[in-house]
C-alpha positions as CSV (number, residue, x, y, z in Angstrom):
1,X,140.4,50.4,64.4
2,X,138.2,52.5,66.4
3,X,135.8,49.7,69.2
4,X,133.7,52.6,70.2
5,X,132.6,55.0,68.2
6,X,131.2,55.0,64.7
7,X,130.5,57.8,61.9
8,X,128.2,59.6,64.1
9,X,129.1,58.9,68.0
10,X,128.6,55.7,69.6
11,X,125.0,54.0,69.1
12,X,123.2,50.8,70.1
13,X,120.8,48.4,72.0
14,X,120.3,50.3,75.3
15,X,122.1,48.3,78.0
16,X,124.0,46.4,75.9
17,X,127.5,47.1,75.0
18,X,128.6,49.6,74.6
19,X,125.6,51.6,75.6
20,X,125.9,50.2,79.2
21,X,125.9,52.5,82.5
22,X,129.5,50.7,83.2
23,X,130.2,52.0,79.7
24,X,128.5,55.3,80.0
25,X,130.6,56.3,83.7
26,X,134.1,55.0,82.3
27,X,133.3,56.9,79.5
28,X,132.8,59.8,81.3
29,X,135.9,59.9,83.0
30,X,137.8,59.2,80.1
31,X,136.3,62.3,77.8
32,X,136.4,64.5,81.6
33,X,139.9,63.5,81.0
34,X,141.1,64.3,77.6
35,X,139.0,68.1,77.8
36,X,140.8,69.0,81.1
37,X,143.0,71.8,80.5
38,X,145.6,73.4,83.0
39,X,142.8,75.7,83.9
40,X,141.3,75.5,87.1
41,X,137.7,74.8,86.7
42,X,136.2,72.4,83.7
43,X,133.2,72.0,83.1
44,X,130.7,69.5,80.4
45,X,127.3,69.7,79.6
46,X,125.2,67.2,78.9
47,X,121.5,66.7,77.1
48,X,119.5,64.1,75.9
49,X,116.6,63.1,74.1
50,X,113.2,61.4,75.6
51,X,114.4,57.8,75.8
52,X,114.0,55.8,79.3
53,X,117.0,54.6,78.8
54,X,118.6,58.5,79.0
55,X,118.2,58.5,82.7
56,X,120.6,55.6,83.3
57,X,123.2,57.1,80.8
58,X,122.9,60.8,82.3
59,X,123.4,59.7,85.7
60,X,126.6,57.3,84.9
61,X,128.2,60.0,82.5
62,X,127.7,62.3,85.2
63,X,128.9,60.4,88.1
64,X,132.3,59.5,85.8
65,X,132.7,62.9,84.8
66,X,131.9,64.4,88.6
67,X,134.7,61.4,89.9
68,X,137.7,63.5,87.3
69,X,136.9,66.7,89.1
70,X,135.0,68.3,86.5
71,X,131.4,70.1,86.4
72,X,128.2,68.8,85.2
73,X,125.6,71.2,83.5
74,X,122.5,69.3,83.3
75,X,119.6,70.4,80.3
76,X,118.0,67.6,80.0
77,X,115.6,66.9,77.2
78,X,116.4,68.8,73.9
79,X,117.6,68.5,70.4
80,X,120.9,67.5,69.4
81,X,121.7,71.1,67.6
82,X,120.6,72.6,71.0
83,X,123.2,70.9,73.0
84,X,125.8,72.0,70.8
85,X,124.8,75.4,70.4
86,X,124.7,75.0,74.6
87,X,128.0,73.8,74.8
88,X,129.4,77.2,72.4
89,X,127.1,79.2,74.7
90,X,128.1,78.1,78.3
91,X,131.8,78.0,77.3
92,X,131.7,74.9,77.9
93,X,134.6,72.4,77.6
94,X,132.4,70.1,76.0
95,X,128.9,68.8,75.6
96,X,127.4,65.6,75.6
97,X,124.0,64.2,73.9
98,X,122.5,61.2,74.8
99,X,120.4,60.0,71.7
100,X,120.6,57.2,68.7
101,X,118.5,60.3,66.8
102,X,116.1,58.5,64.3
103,X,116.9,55.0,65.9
104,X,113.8,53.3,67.5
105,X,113.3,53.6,71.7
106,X,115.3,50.6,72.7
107,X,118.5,52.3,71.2
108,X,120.6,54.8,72.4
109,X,123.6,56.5,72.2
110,X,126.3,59.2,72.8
111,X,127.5,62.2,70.8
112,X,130.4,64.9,72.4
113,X,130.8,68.2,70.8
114,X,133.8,70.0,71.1
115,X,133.7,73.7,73.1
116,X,132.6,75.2,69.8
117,X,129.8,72.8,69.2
118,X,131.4,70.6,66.4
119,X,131.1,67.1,66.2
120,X,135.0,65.4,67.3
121,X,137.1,65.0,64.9
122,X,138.4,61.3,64.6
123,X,141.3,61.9,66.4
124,X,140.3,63.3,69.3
125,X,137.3,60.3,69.9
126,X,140.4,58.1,69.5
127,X,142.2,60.0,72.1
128,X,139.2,59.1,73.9
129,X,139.1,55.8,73.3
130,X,142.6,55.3,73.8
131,X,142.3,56.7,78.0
132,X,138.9,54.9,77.5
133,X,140.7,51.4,77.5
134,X,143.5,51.6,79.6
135,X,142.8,49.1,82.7
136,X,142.2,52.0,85.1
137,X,142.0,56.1,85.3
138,X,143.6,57.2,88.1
139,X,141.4,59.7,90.0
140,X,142.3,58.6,93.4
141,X,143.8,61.7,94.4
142,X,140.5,64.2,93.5
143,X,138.3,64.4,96.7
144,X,136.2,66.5,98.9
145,X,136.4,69.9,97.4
146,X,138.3,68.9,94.4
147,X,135.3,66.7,92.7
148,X,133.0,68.0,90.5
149,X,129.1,68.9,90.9
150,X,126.2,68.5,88.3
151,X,123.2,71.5,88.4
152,X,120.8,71.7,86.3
153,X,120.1,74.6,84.3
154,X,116.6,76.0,83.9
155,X,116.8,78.6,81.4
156,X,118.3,76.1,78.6
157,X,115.4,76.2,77.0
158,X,115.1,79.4,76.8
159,X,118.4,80.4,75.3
160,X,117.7,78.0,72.5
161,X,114.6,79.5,71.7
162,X,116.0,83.1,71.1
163,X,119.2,81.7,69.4
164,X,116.7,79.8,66.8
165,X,114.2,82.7,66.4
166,X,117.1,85.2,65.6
167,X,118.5,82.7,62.7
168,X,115.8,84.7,60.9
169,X,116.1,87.5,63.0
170,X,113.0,87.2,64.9
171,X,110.6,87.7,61.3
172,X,107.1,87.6,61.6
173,X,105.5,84.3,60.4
174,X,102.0,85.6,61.0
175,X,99.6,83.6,57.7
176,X,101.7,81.2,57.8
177,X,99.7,77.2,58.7
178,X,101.9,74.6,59.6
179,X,102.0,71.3,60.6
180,X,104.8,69.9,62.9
181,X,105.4,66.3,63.8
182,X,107.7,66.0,67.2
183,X,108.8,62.7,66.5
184,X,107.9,62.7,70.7
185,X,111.5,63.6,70.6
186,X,113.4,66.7,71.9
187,X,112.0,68.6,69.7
188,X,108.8,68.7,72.0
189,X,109.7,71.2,74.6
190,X,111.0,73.4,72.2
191,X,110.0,74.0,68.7
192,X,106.5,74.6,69.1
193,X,107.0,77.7,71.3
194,X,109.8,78.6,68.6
195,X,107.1,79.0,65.8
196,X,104.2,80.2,67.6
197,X,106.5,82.8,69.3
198,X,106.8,83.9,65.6
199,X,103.1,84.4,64.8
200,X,103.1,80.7,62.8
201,X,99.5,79.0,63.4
202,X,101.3,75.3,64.4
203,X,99.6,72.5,65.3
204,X,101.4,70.1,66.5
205,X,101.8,66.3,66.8
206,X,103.2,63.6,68.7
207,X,104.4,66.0,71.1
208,X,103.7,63.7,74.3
209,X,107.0,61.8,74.7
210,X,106.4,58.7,77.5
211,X,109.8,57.1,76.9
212,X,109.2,54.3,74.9
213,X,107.5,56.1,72.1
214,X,110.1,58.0,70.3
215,X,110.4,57.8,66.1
216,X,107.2,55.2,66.8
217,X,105.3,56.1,63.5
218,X,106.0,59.5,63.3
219,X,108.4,62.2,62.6
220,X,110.7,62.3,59.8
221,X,111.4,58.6,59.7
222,X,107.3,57.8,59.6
223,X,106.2,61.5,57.9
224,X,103.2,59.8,57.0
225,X,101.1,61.6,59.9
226,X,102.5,64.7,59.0
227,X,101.4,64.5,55.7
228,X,97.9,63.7,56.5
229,X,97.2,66.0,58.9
230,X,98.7,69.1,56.8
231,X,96.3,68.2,54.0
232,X,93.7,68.0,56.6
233,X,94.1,71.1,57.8
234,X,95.0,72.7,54.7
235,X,98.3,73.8,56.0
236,X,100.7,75.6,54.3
237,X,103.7,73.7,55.2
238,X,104.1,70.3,56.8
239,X,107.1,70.0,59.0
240,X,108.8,66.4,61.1
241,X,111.9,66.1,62.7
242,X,113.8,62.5,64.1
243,X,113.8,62.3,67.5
244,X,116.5,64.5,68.0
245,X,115.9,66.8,65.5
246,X,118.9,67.6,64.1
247,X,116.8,66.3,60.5
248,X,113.6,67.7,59.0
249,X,111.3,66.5,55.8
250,X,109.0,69.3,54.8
251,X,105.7,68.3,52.5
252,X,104.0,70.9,50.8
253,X,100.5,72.4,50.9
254,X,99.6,69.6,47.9
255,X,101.2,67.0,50.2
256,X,104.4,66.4,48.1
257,X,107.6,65.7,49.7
258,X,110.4,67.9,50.2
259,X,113.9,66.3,50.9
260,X,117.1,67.7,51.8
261,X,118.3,68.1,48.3
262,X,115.5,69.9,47.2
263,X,116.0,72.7,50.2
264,X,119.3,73.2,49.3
265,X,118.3,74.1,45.4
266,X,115.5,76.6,46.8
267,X,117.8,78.3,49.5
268,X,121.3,78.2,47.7
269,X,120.7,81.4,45.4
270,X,118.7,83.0,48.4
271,X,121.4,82.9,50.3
272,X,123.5,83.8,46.9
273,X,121.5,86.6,46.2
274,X,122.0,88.1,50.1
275,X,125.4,87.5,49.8
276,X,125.4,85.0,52.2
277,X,126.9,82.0,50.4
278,X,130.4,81.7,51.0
279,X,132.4,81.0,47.5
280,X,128.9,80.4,46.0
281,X,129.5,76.8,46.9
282,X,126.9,74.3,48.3
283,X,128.4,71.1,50.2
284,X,126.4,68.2,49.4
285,X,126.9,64.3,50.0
286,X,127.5,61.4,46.7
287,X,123.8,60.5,47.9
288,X,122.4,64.1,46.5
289,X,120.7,63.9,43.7
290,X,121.8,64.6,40.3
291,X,119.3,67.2,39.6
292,X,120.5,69.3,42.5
293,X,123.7,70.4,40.7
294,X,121.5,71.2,37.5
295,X,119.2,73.2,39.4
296,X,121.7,75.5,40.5
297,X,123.6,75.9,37.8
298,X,121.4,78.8,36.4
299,X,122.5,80.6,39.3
300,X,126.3,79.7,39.0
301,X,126.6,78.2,42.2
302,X,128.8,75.0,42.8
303,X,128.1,71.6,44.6
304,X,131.2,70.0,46.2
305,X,130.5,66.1,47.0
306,X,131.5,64.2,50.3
307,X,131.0,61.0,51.8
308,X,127.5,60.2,53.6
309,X,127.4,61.9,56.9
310,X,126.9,65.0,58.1
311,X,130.3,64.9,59.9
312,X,131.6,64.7,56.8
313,X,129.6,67.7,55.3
314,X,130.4,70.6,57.9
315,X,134.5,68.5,57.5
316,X,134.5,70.3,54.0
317,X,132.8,73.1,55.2
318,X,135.6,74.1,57.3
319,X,138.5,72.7,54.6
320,X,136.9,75.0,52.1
321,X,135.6,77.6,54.2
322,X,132.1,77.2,52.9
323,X,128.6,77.7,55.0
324,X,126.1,75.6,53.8
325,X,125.3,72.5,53.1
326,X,123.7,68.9,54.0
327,X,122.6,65.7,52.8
328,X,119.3,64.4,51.2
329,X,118.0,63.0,54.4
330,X,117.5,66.2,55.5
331,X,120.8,67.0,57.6
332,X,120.9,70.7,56.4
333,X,123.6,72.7,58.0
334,X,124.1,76.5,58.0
335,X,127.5,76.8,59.5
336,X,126.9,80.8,60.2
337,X,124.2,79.2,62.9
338,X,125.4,76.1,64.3
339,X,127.8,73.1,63.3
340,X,125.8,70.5,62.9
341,X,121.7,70.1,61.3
342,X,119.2,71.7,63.0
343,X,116.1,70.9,61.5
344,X,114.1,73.4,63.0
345,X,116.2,75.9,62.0
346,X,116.2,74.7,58.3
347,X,112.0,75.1,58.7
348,X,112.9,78.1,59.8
349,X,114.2,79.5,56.9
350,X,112.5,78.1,54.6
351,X,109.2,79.1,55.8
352,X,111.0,82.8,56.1
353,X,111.8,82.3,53.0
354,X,108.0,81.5,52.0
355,X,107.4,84.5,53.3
356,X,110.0,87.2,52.0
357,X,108.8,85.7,48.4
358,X,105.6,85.5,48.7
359,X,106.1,81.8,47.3
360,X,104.5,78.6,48.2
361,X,106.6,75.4,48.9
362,X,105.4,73.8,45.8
363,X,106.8,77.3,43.9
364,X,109.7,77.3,45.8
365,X,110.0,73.3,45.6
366,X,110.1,73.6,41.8
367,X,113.3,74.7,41.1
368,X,114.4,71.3,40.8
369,X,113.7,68.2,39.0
370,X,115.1,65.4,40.7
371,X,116.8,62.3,38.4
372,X,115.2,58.9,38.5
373,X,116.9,57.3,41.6
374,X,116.6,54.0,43.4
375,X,117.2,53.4,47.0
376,X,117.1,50.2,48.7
377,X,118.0,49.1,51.9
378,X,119.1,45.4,52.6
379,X,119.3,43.8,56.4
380,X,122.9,42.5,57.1
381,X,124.2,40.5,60.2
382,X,127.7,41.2,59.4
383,X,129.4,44.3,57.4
384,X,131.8,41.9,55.1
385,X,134.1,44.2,53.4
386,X,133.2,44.2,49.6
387,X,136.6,43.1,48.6
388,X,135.9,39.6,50.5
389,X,131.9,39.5,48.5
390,X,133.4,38.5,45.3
391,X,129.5,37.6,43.0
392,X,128.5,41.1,44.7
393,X,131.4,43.3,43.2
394,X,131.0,41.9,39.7
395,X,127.2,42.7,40.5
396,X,128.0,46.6,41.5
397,X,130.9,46.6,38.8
398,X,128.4,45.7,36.0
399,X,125.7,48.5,36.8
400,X,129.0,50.9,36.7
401,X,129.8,49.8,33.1
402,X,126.0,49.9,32.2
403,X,125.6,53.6,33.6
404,X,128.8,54.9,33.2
405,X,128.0,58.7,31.8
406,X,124.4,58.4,32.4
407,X,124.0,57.5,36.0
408,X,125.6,56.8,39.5
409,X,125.9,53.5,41.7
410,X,126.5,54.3,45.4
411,X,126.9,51.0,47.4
412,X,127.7,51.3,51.1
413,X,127.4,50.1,54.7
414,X,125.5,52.2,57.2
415,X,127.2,54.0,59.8
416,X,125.0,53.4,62.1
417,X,123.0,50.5,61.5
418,X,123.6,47.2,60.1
419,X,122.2,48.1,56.4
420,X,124.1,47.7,53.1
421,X,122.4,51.4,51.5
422,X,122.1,50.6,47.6
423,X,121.9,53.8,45.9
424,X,121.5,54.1,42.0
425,X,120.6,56.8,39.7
426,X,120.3,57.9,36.1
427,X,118.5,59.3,33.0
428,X,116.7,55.4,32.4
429,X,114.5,54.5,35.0
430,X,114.4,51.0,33.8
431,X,118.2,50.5,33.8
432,X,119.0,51.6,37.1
433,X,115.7,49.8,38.9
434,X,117.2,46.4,37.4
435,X,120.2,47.1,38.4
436,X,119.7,48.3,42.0
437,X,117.4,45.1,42.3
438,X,120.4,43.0,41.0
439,X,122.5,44.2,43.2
440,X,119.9,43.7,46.3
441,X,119.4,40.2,45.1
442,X,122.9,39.3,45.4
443,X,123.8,40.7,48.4
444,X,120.7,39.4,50.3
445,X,122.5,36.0,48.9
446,X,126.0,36.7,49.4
447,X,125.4,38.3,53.4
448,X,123.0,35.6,54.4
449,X,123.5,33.7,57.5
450,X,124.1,30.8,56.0
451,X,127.0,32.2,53.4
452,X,128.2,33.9,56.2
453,X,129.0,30.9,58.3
454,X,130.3,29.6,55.4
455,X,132.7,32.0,55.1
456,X,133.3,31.9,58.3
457,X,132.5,35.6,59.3
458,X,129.5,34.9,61.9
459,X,129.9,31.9,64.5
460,X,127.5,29.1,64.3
């Protein structure tokens, strides 16, 4: 069992455990540890999004990481997909982000890429873990000229801002309106400058991170804003990314939304028809709606199913040798660019794509009709393994028999948050709402406190 990280990094209440500075600088010593190499410099950068709370992690992880003798490249704010395209660009030996992404302010949390900007693989943030817990580090013996200095770097910005431009080889987005909600995340320093550098008319909101503000009613968790404003302004194309922006939900110039699944059926055969789609195969998660495989059927291209993450996704990507993919949320990852989402990339090339067609999003939105689907999210204290929820199995095994060659039932825990996701999906609308509600009902019963305690998995 893994005590630090989760599916996507480690994440929590800021100054709480584990997202403590006495977490943060041991931390930092442990992952200086397991990088260093029998070469003779080493070197990590780290990023982070706007939180308050990012100062206090920056300076411990770089004080832990300094303390093993290794080098600190400082970038400060920016997106998630920045920092690992960073890390690939600096040679890094790996980079560090300090966000919780679409979390509220008072989280935070820590992500390390690998030198080629990929999230860890699970056994290497075990390895972590493992030097993580042991009762001390030695690093007794690295002084004076052996320890390591942080710089910052001012050009980061910068870099990014080419390398995004050039995913669509610099194209002119000249007529193109848009629309793009910040989040008041890393996006803010950033993206705007990447569109307007391109000719695209953006006006943009909640670009004024002060700390405390971040995901607060806007961006791709609250695109309501967005929305509003793009109708407002008769925009083209309305645009939000999660404070880290490694996610994007798109609206269209009606105001309709445009989810992950449905950019994947409108740029799968593009990229097909380029010859850019490796094994004509889209990765998708067992959250993607039905109607995405039926949508690109017509165009013979496959959709290969993985758990919920975005880890998981670019996993597959690399045990199949495949380049695109992502999850309904809005995770969208083109490998040939970057290893993990980049949502404003994934505007990027879809507003190309607007473009080079002559298409609007609606148009372009249209290739697929999405299957009735029900998602509900249920507040837990505790994430009781199913097997131990007896009344909520039979629940989740019933809507299986009842949809079984018409529908789906996805039940799961968040990785990330204490939620139980309750995902179900089919050709009846009526059958799967009563059943998604059924099984809501029983596990707001069977995960209460008070059946909890009974059970005995949360302490009075």
């Amino acid at each position: 069992m893994r005590r630090l990280f989760g599916t996507d990094g480690i994440r929590g209440l800021a100054n709480r455990f584990p997202i403590t500075p006495e977490v943060a600088l041991k931390l930092g010593k442990a992952t200086a540890e397991v990088f260093k190499t029998d070469k003779d410099q080493h070197l990590i950068l780290i990023g982070k999004d706007t939180r308050r709370s990012g100062y206090m992690l920056e300076n411990a992880l770089t004080a832990g990481i300094c303390s093993m003798g290794v080098h600190v490249l400082l970038v400060g704010p920016m997106p998630t997909p920045a920092i690992a395209h960073l890390t690939k660009s600096f040679a890094a030996d790996a980079g560090i982000m300090i966000s919780a992404s679409h979390n509220p302010a008072a989280d935070n949390g820590i992500k390390i890429f690998a030198r080629d900007g990929s999230k860890l693989p699970d056994e290497t943030e075990e390895k972590i873990e493992r030097v993580f817990f042991q009762e001390e580090i030695p690093n007794q013996h690295i002084i004076a000229g052996a320890l390591g200095r942080a710089q910052r770097i001012d050009d980061a910005r910068g870099r990014y801002i080419e390398f995004a431009k050039a995913s669509i080889g610099n194209q002119s987005l000249k007529g193109i309106t848009m629309v793009l909600d910040c989040a008041n995340g890393g996006a803010y320093c950033v993206s705007p400058f990447i569109f307007r550098e391109l000719g695209a008319r953006a006006i943009v909101i909640h670009d004024d991170p002060n700390g405390l503000n971040i995901n607060l009613e806007c961006g791709s968790e609250h695109p309501g804003a967005m929305r509003a404003r793009t109708l407002a302004e008769h925009a083209d194309v309305g645009v939000a990314v999660d404070g880290d922006a490694d996610r994007v939900v798109m609206v269209d110039e009606r105001g309709e939304f445009v989810d992950g699944d449905m950019l994947m059926a409108m740029l799968a055969p593009y990229l097909k028809a380029q010859g850019r789609l490796k094994h004509d195969t889209v990765v998708a998660t067992e959250m993607s709606n039905g109607g995405l495989e039926i949508a690109l059927r017509p165009s013979s291209i496959s959709v290969v199913r993985t758990k919920v993450g975005d880890r998981y996704v670019y996993d597959e990507m690399i045990r199949g040798d495949y380049n695109f993919g992502g999850e309904q949320s809005g995770h969208i990852i083109f490998r040939d660019y970057c290893a993990t989402g980049d949502g404003t990339i994934v505007a990027l090339q879809v507003i190309n794509l607007m473009k080079q067609t002559g298409k609007s999003l609606s148009e372009l939105a249209g290739a697929m009709t999405r299957l009735p689907q029900v998602l509900i999210n249920v507040e837990v204290e505790e994430k009781v393994p199913f097997d131990q929820l007896t009344e909520l199995q039979v629940t989740i095994d019933q809507a299986h028999q009842e949809l079984k060659g018409t529908g789906r039932v996805n039940v799961r825990y968040s990785g990330t948050q204490k939620v139980l996701r309750i995902m179900l999906e089919g050709t009846s609308e009526r059958l799967i709402h009563t059943h998604a509600q059924a099984i809501a009902d029983e596990a707001r019963k069977a995960l209460s406190p008070a059946a909890l305690k009974k059970k005995g998995a949360v302490t009075p």
